[in-house]
C-alpha positions as CSV (number, residue, x, y, z in Angstrom):
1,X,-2.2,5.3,-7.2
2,X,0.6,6.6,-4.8
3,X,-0.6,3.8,-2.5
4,X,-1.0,0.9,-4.9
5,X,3.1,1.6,-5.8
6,X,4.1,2.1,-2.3
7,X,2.2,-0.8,-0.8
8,X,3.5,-3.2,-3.8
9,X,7.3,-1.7,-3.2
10,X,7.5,-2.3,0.6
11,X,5.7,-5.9,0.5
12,X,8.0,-6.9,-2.9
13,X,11.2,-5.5,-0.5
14,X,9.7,-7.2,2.8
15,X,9.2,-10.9,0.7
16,X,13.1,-10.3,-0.9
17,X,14.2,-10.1,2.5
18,X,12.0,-12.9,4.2
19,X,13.0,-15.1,1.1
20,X,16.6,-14.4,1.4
21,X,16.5,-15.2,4.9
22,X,14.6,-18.3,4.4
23,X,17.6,-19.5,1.8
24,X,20.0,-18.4,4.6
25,X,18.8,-19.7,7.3
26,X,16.3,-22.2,7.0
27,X,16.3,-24.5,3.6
28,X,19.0,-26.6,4.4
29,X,16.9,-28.1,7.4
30,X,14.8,-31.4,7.1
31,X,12.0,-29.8,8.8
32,X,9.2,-29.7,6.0
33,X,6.4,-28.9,7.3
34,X,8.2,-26.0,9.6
35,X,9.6,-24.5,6.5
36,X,6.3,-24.8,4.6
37,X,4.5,-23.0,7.3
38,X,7.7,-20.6,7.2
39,X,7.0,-19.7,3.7
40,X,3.5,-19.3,3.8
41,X,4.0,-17.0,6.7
42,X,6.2,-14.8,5.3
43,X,4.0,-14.4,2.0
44,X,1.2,-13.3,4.6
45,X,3.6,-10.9,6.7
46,X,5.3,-8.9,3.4
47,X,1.3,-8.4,2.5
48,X,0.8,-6.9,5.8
49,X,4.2,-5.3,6.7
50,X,3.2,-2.3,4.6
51,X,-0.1,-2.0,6.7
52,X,1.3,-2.4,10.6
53,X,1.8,0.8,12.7
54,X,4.2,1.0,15.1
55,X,3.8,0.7,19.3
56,X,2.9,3.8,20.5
57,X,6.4,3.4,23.3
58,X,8.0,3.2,20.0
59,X,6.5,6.1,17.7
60,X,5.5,8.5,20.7
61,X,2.2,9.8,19.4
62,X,0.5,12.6,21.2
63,X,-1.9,11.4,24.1
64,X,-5.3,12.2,23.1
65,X,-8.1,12.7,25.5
66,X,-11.7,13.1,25.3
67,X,-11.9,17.2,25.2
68,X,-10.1,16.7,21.9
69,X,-13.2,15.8,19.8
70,X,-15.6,18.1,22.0
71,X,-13.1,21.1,20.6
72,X,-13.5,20.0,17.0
73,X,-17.2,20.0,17.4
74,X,-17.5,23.1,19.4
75,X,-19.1,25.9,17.5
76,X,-16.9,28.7,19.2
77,X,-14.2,30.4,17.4
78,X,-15.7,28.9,14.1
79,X,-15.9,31.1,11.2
80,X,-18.2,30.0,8.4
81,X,-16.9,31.7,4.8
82,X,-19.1,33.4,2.3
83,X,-17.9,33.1,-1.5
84,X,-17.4,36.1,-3.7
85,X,-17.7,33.5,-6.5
86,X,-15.6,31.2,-7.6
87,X,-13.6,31.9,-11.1
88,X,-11.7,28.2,-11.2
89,X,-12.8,24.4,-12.1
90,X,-11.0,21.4,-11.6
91,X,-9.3,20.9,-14.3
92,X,-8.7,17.8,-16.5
93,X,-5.0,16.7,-15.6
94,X,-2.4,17.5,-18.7
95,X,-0.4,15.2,-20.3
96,X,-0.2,11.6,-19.1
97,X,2.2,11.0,-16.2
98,X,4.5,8.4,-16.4
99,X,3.0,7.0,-13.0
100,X,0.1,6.0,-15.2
101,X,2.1,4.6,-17.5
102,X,3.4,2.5,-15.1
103,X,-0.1,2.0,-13.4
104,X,-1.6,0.5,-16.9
105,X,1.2,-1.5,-17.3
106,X,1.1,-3.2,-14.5
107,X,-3.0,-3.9,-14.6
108,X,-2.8,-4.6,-18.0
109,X,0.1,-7.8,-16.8
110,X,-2.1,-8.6,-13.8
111,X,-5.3,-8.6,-16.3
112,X,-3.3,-11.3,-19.1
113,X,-1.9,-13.6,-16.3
114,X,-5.5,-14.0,-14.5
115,X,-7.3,-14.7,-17.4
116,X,-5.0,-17.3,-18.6
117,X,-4.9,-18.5,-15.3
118,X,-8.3,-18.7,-15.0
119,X,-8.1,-20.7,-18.1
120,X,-5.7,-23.3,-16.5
121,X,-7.6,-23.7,-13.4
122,X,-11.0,-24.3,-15.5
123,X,-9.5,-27.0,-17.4
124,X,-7.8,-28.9,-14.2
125,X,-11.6,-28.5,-13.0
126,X,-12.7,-30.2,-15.8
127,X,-10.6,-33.4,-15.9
128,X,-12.4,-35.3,-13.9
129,X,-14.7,-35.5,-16.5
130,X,-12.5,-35.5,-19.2
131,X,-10.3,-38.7,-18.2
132,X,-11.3,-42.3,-17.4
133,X,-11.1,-43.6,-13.5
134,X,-8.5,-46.2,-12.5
135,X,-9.8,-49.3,-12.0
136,X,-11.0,-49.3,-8.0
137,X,-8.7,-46.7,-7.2
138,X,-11.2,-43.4,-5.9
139,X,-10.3,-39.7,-7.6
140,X,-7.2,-41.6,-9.6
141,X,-7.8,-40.7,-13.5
142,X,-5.8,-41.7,-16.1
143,X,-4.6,-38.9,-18.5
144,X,-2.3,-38.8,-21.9
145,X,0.6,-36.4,-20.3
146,X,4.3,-38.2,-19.6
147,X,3.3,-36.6,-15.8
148,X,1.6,-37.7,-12.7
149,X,0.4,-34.7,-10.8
150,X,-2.4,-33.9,-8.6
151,X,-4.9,-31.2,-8.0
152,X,-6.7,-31.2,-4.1
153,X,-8.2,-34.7,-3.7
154,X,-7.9,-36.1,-7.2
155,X,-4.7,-37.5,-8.6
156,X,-3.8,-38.1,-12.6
157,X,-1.2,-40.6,-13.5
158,X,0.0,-41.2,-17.1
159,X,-1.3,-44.3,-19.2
160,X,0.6,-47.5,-19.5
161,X,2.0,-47.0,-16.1
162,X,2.7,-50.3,-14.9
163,X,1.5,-51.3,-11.5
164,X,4.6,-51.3,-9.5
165,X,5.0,-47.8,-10.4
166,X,1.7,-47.0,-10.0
167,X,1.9,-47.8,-6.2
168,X,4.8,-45.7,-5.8
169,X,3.4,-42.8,-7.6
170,X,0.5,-43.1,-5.3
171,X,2.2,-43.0,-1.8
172,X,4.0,-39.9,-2.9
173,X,0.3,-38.1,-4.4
174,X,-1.3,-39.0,-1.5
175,X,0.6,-36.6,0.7
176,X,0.3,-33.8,-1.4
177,X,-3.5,-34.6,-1.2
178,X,-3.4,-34.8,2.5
179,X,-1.5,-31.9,3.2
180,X,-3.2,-29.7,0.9
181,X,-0.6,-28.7,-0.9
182,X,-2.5,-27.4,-3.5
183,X,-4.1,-24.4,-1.6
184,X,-0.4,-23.3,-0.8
185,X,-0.1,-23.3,-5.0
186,X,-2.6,-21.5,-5.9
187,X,-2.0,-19.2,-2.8
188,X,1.4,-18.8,-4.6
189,X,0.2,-18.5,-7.7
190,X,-1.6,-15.5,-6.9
191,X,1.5,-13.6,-5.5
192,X,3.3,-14.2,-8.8
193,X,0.0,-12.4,-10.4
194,X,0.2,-9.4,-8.0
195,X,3.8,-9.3,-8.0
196,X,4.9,-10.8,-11.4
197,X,7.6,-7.4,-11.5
198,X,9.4,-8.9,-8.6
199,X,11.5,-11.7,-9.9
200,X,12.4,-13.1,-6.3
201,X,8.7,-14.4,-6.2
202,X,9.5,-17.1,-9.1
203,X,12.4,-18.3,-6.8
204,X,10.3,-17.9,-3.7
205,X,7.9,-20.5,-5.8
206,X,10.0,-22.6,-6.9
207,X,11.5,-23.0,-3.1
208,X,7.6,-23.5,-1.9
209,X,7.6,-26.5,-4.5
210,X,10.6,-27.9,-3.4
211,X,9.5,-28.2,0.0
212,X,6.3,-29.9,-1.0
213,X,8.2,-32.6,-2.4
214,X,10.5,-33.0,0.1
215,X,7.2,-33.2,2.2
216,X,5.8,-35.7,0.2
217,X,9.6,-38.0,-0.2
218,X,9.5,-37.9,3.4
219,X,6.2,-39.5,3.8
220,X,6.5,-42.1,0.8
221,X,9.8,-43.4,1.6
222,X,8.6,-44.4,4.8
223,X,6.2,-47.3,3.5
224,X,8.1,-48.0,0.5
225,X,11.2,-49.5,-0.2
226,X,13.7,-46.5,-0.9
227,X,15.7,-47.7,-3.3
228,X,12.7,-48.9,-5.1
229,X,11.2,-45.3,-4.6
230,X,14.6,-43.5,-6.2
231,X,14.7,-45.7,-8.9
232,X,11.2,-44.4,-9.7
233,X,12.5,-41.1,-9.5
234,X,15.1,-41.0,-11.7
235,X,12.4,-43.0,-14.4
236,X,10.6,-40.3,-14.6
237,X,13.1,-37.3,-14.8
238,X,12.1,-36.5,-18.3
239,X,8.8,-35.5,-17.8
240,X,8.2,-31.7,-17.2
241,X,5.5,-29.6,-15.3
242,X,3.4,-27.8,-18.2
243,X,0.3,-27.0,-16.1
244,X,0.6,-24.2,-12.8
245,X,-1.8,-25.1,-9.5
246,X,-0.5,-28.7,-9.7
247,X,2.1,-30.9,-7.7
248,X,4.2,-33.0,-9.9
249,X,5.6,-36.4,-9.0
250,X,8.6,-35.7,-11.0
251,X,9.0,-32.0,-11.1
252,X,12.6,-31.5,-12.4
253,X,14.0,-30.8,-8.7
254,X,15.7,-34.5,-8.9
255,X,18.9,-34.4,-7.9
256,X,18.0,-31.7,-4.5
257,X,15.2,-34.5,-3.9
258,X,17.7,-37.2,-3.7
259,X,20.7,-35.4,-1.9
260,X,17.4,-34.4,1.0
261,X,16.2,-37.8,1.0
262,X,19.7,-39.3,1.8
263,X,20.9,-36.1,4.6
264,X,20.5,-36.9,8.4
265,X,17.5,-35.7,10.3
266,X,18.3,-32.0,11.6
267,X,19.1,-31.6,15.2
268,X,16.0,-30.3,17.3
269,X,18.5,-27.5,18.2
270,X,18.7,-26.2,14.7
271,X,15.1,-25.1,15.9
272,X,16.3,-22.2,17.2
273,X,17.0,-20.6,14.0
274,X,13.7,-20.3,14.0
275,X,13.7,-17.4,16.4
276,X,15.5,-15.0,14.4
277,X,12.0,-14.8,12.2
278,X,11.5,-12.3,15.4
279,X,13.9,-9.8,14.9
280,X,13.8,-9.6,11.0
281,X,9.9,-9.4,11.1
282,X,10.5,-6.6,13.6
283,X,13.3,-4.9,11.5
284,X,11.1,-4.9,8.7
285,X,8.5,-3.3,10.4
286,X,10.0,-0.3,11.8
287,X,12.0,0.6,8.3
288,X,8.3,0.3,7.2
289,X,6.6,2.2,9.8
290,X,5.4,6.1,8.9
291,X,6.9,8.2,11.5
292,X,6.4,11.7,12.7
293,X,7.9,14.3,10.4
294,X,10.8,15.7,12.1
295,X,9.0,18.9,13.4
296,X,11.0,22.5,12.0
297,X,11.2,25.4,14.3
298,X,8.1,27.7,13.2
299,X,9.2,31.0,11.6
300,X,6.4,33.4,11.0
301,X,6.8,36.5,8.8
302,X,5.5,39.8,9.6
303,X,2.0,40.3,8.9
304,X,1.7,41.2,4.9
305,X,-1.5,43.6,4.4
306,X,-2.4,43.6,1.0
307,X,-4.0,46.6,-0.4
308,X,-7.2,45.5,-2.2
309,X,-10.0,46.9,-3.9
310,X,-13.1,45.6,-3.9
311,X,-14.2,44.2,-7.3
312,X,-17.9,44.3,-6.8
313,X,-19.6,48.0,-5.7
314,X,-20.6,48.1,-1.9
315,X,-18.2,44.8,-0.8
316,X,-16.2,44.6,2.2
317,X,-13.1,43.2,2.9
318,X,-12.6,40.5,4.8
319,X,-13.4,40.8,8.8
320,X,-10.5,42.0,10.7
321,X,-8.1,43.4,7.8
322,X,-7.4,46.3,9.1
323,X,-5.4,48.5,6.6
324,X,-2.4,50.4,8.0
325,X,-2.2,54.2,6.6
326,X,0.5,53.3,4.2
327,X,-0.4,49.6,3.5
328,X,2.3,47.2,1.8
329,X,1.0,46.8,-1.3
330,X,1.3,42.6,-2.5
331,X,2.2,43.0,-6.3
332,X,0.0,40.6,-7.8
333,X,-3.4,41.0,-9.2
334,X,-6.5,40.5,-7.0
335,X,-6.5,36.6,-8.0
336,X,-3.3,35.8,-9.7
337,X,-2.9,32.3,-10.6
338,X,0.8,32.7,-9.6
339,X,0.3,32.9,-6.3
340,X,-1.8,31.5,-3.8
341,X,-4.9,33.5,-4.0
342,X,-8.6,31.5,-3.7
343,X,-9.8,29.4,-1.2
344,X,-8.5,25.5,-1.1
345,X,-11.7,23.6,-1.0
346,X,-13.9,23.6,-3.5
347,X,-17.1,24.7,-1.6
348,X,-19.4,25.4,-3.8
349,X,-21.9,22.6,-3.0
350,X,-20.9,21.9,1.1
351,X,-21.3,24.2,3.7
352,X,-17.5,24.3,4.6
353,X,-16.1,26.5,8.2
354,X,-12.8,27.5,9.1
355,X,-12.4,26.2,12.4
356,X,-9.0,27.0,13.7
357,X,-7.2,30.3,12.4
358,X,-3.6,31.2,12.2
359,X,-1.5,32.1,14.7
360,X,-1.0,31.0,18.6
361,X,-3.6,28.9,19.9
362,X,-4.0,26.1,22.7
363,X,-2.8,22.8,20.8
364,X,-6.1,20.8,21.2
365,X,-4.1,17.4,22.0
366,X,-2.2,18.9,24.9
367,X,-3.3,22.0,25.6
368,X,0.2,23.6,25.6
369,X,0.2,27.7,23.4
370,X,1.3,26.2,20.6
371,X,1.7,28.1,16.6
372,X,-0.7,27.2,14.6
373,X,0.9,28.2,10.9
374,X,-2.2,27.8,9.2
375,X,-6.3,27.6,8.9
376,X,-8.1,24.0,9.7
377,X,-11.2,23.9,7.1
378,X,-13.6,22.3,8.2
379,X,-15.8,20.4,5.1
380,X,-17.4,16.8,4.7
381,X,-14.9,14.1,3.8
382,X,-14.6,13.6,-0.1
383,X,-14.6,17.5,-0.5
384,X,-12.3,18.5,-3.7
385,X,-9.3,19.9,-2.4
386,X,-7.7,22.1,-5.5
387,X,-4.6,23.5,-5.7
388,X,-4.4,28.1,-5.0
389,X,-2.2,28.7,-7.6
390,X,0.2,27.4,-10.0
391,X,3.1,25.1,-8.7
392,X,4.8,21.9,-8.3
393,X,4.5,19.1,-6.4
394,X,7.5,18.9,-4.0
395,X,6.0,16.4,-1.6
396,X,3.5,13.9,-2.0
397,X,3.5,11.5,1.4
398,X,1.5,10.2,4.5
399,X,2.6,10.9,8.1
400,X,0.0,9.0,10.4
401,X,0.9,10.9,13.5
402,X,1.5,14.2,11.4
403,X,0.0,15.9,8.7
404,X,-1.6,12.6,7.3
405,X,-1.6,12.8,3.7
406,X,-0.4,15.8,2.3
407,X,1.5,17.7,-0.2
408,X,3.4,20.9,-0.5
409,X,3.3,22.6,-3.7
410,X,6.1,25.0,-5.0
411,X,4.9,28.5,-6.5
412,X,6.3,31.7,-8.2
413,X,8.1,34.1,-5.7
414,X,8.7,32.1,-3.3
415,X,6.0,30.8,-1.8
416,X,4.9,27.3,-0.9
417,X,1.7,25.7,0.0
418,X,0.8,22.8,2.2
419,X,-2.5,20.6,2.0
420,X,-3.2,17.9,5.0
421,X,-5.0,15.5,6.4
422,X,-6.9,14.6,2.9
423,X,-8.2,11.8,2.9
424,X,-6.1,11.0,-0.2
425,X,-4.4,12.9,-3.0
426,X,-4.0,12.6,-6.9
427,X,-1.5,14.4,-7.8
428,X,2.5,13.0,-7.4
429,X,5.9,14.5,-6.4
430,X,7.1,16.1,-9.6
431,X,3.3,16.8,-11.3
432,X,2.7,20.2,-12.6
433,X,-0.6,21.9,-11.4
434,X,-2.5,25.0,-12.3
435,X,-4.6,26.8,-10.1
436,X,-8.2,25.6,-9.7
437,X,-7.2,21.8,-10.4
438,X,-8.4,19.2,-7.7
439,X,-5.5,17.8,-6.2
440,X,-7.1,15.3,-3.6
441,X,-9.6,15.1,-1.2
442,X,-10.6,16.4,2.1
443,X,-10.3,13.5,5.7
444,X,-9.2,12.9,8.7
445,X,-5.7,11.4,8.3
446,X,-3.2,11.6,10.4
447,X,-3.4,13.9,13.9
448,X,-6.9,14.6,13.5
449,X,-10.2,14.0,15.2
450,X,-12.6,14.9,12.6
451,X,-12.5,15.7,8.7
452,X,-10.5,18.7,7.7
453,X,-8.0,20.6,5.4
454,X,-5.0,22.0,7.1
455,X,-3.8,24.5,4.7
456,X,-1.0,26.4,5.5
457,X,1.1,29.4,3.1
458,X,4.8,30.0,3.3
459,X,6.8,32.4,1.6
460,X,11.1,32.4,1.5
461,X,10.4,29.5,4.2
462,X,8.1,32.1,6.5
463,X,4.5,31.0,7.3
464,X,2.1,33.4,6.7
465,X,-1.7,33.8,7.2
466,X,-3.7,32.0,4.2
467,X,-6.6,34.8,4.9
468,X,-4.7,37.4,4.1
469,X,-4.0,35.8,0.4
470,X,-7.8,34.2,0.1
471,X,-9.4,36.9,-2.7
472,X,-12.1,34.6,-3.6
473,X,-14.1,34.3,-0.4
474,X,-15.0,36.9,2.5
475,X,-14.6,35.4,6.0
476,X,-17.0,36.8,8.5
477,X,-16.9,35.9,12.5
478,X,-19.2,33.8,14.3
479,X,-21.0,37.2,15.6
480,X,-21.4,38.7,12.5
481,X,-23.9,36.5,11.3
């Protein structure tokens, strides 16, 4: 859901500013069939802004080499996890969020304006039967409307038009026929479905129309008598467009059509404008582009030992807590939903493995001793991912040369949690979740070679080791097996 909204903000912001810079720059010109391929251009580009990623000279990812995956593979240092047993279920989410609110809204809009454009594009579809042939004209019906308009190859002209007229009509139809303006409609068409919210998309129509039939004035003017051809014009200026898909003779653009017809060819060095399409696409882009998180300096806190009894006769604690003679004692209970206390995947049906542990290690990108404030848990992709304790969602976002997606989660006493490289999450920024509830799902997003949860504790902004807080599931090294 987090991804429908962002991907329809950034490509309704991206077609505002391509649109606006269109206006600015460009619609003055008398080069038609530049600016239609302008406008259709910049539909496609706002629909595939939110998508592009930037140069690597420009985002500075971290060289990866081949020994990366080998590592994530490698069965040394891997420590598969045995459950105690697992108290928690996902739970069913609360009360309805506001984001799905939003999220019916908008499908149910989407839903009403294909059907009844469905509807409308069924019954152009059907005209051919519907309405008589003109005489030896080929694909010219004649229809009851006060319109001409035409649909792909077939043109409908109203009856009683006299012949003169006719002709006229004709030469102007014929381009939008020949130019196909009609796939550029319903191509149009369809962006006012998906982005009906927007209102800049109804100008951004209406500004595709207008070149159309500056297009099409162009052409006809040329093998008909021009004053002849604006008196036509102005005859029909009563009629109005009552059917989408369809380019109208006499759409009510009149006096713009005239004032165009009647302006002096552009100069070929007003062609140059063009150019600037460059470094606005390129703009757009990098305001776009998910960067690296700004990286914090790591601050680790002193190892917290909590003192904890075994709650089933004979059990162990986990391998390598070694209890000090006067251990700090945690105050919570052994799995208090306050805190973060069980294990973050739910694992009860995959064989999950923690394959990197907390603390310094040898980044697997570079190589360089690097802190690793957390535990990498290896499980298959689509594994639940649920949240260790009651809390907030304080960030919900995607950082493809970072954590990927992920969310930190604000609990009781001051501790934090952080979930990355799902594969995607569920929850958003602001949600209230209780312990045990699925929040997303394990991946590989982000910087990562193979599909795993990063999951990482903090408490008063100090990270802390997640095993130490686990009480749900023993951890036993690769040689105790």
């Amino acid at each position: 859901m987090t991804e429908l909204f962002t991907f329809l903000i950034k490509a309704s912001i991206t077609l505002i500013v391509l649109y606006l810079s269109y206006r600015w720059l460009f619609s003055g010109m008398t080069f038609f069939n530049a600016n239609r391929f302008v406008l259709i251009s910049f539909l496609l580009i706002s629909v595939l802004v939110p998508f592009l990623r930037l140069p690597s000279f420009l985002n500075n990812p971290v060289p990866v080499d081949t020994k990366v995956q080998e590592w994530f593979e490698s069965p040394q240092d891997v420590t598969p996890i045995t459950p105690i047993h697992v108290k928690q279920t996902a739970s069913d989410r609360g009360p309805i969020s506001i984001e799905h609110v939003l999220l019916w809204l908008y499908l149910a809009a989407v839903s009403g304006l294909s059907v009844r454009y469905v509807l409308n594009l069924t019954r152009l579809v059907r005209y051919p039967r519907k309405f008589r042939q003109v005489g030896n004209y080929t694909n010219v019906y004649i229809t009851p409307y006060s319109h001409p308009f035409s649909f792909f190859r077939r043109i409908y002209v109203p009856d009683g038009m006299h012949e003169g007229g006719l002709e006229g009509i004709l030469a102007h139809e014929k381009v939008h026929v020949k130019c196909g303006h009609s796939f550029d409609r319903i191509l149009i068409d369809l962006f006012v479905i998906l982005f009906w919210f927007n209102p800049f998309i109804y100008f951004y129509r209406k500004s595709l129309i207008e070149v159309h039939e500056y297009e099409a004035d162009k052409c006809a003017i040329a093998e008909l008598d021009k004053s002849d051809y604006l008196s036509l014009l102005l005859a029909q200026i009563s009629a109005r467009p009552q059917m989408p898909s369809v380019s109208f003779f006499d759409y009510s653009l009149t006096k713009k059509r005239i004032t165009m017809m009647n302006k002096r060819n552009s100069d070929l060095i007003t062609m140059l404008r063009y150019l600037v399409i460059i470094p606005v696409v390129g703009a757009i882009s990098v305001m776009f582009s998910n960067g690296q998180e700004i990286v914090q300096p790591v601050v680790v806190a002193e190892p917290v030992v909590p003192a904890v009894k075994p709650m089933v006769p004979g059990l162990a604690l986990p391998a390598g807590l070694n209890l000090p003679p006067d251990p700090i004692v945690v105050s919570f209970p052994f799995q208090s939903s306050k805190i973060p206390s069980i294990f973050p995947v739910d694992a009860r049906e995959v064989e999950v493995k923690i394959s990197s542990r907390f603390g310094k290690r040898a980044d697997p990108f570079t190589g360089a001793d690097q802190m690793h404030t957390g535990i990498d848990i290896k499980a298959p992709t689509g594994t639940p991912v649920i949240a260790t304790a009651d809390g907030t969602v304080t960030k919900a976002n995607y950082q493809p040369n970072g954590y990927g997606y992920n969310l930190v989660l604000e609990h009781a006493d001051g501790y934090s949690t952080r979930y990355a490289q799902m594969e995607s999450y569920i929850v958003q920024k602001g949600d209230k979740v209780e312990q045990g509830e699925v929040i997303g799902y394990v991946g590989s997003s982000g910087r990562s070679v193979g599909p795993h949860l990063h999951y990482a504790i903090s408490r008063h902004e100090k990270y802390v080791d997640p095993e130490d807080y686990i009480r749900d599931y023993l951890f036993k090294q690769e040689s105790e097996k």
